[in-house]
C-alpha positions in Angstrom: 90.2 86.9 118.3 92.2 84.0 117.8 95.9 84.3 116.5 97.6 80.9 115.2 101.8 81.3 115.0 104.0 79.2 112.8 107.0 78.8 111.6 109.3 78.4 113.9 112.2 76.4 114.3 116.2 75.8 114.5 118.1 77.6 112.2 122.2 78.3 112.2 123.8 81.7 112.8 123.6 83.9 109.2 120.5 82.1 108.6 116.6 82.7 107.6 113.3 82.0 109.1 109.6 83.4 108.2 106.9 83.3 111.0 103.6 83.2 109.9 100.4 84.6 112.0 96.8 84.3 111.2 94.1 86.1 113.3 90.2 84.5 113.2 87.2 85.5 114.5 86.0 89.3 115.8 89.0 90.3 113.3 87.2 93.3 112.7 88.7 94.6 116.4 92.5 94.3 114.7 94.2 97.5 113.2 97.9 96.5 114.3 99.4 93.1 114.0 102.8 92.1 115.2 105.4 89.9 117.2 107.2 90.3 120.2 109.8 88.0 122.0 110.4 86.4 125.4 113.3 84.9 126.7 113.3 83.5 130.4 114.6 85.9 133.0 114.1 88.8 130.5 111.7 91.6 129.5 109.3 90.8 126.5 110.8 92.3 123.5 108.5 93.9 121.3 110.0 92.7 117.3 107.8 94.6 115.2 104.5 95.7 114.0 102.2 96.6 110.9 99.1 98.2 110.9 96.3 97.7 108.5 97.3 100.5 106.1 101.6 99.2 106.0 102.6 101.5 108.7 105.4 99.1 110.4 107.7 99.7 113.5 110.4 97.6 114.4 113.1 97.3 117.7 116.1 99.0 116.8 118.0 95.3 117.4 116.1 94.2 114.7 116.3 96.6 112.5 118.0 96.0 108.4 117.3 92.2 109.4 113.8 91.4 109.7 110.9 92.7 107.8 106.7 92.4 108.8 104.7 91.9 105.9 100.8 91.7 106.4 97.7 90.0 104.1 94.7 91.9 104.9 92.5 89.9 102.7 93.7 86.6 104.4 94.1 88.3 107.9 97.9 87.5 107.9 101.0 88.7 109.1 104.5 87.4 108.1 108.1 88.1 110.0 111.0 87.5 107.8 114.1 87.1 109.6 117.5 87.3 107.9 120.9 87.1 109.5 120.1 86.0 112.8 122.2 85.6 115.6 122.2 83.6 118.4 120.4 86.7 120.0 117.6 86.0 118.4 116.8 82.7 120.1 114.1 83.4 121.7 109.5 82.5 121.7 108.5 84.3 119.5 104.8 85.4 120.1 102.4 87.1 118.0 100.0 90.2 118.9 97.4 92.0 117.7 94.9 95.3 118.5 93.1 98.0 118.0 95.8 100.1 117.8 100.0 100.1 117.9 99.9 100.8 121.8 97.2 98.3 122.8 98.5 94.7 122.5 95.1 93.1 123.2 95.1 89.5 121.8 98.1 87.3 122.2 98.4 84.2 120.3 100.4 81.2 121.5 104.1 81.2 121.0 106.2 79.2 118.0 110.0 78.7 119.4 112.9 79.9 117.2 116.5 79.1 118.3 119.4 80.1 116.9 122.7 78.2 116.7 126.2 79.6 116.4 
């Protein structure tokens, strides 16, 4: 499986940004799709995730801001992120599985950085 990010980018505080992810290949192995985030010198944030039948979860930091929408017929998932902060700044990288617990493909990450 092969997972292609966009989207990223510089955005001011109070701003908007969509991330884009499209998986190829053994796609048939993918249930959950998602993103997580890295920062250096911190753990790797998991955003949020969607599964194949809308089921989402998202980190309680992002939570009333951002929103994962998925495209099963075009093997897609989308973040939305409202409001951000300067927080958010971060690589943002996007994951998918067999399951919400198995993060087993990693695709490379798109940076999005946040100015205040």
């Amino acid at each position: 499986v092969q997972l292609q990010a966009s989207g990223g980018g510089l955005v001011q505080a109070g701003g908007s940004l969509r991330l884009s992810c499209q998986a190829s290949g053994s796609v048939s192995a993918i249930n959950v799709m998602g993103w997580a985030r890295q920062v250096p010198g911190k753990q790797r944030e998991l955003v949020a995730r969607i599964t194949d039948r809308g089921t989402t979860t998202y980190a309680n930091s992002v939570k009333g801001r951002f929103t994962i929408s998925g495209d099963n017929a075009k093997n897609t998932v989308y973040l939305q992120m409202n409001s951000l902060k300067s927080d958010d700044t971060a690589v943002y990288l996007c994951h998918a599985g067999p399951t919400l617990n198995i993060l087993r493909f990693w695709g490379q990450g798109t940076q999005v950085t946040v100015s205040s």
